[in-house]
C-alpha positions as CSV (number, residue, x, y, z in Angstrom):
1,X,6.7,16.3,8.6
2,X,4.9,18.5,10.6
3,X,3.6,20.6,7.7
4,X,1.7,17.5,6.1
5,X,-1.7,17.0,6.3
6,X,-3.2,15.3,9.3
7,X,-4.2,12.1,7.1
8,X,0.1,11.8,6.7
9,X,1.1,12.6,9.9
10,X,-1.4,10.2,11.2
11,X,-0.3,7.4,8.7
12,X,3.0,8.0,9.5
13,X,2.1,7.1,13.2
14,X,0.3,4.5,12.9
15,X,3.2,2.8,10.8
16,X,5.6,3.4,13.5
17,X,3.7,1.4,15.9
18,X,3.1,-1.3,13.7
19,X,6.6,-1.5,12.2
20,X,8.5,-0.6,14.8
21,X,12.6,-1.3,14.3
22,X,11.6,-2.2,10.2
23,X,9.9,1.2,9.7
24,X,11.2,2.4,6.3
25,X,13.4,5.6,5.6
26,X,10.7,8.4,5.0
27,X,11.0,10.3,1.7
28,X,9.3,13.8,0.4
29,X,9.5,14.3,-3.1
30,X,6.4,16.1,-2.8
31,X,6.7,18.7,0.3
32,X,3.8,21.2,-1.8
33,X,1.8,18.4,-1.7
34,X,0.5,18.1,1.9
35,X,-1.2,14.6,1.0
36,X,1.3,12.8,-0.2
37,X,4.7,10.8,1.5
38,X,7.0,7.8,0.7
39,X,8.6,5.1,2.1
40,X,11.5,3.6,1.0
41,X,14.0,0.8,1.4
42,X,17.1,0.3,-0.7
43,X,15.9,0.8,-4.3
44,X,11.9,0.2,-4.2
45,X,9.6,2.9,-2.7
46,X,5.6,2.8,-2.2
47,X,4.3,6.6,-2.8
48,X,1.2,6.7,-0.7
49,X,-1.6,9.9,-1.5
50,X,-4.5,10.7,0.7
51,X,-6.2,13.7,-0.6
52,X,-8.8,12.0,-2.4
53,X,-9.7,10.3,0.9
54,X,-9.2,12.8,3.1
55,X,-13.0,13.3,4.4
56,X,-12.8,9.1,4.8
57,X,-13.1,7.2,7.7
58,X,-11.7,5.1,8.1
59,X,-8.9,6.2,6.2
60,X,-8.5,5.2,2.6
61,X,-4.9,5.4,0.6
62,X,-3.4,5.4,-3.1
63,X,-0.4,4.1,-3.4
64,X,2.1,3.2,-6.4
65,X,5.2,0.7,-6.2
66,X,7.8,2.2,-7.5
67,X,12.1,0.7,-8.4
68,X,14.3,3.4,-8.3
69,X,17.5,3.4,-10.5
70,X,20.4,3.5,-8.9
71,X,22.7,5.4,-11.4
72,X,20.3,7.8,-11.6
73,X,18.3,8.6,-8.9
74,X,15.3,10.9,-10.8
75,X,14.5,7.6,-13.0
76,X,11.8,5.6,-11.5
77,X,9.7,2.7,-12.8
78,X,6.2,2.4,-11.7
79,X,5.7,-1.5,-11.1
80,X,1.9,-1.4,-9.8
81,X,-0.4,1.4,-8.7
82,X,-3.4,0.1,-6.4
83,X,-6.2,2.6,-5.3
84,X,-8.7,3.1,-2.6
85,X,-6.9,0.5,-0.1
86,X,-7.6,0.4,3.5
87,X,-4.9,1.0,6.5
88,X,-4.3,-3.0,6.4
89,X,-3.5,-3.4,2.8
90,X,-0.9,-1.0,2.5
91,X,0.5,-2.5,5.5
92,X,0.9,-5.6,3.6
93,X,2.5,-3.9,1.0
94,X,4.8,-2.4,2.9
95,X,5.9,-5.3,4.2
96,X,6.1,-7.4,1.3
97,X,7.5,-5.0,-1.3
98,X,9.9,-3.0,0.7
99,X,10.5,-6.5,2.6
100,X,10.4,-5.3,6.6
């Protein structure tokens, strides 16, 4: 993690104290992509992208739900994608779709 962008590592953070025990397993698909992380919990993950925030404050996020097949593990389905959200609404999400 340490190579990700500052907007990432400071998400990343931020989530930590907020979700504490619940926080999700952390997955990098993307480790070219300095802007970009996942969070996942059994087969759902939320993709969250901050480059096209990252002169924001506050910080601004784009995020897409995602179900993950479990016989095979490179098929995904993209359930909802939302865009421009704020540090509280993809807390929600979190929450609610990866069920913390």
């Amino acid at each position: 993690m340490n190579t990700k962008d500052e907007s990432i590592t400071d998400l990343v953070c931020r989530l930590r104290k907020e979700l504490g025990s619940s926080f999700p397993e952390i997955i990098d698909y993307w480790e070219a992509d300095l802007f970009a992380i996942g969070f996942k919990r059994e087969d759902r993950m939320i993709y969250v992208a901050t480059f096209n925030y990252r002169h924001v404050h506050p910080a601004r996020y784009d995020i897409d739900l995602e179900i993950l097949s479990q016989e095979e593990p490179d098929n995904l389905q993209v359930v909802r994608e939302d865009r421009n959200i704020s540090f509280e609404q993809l807390l929600t999400t979190l929450r609610n779709f990866l069920a913390l």
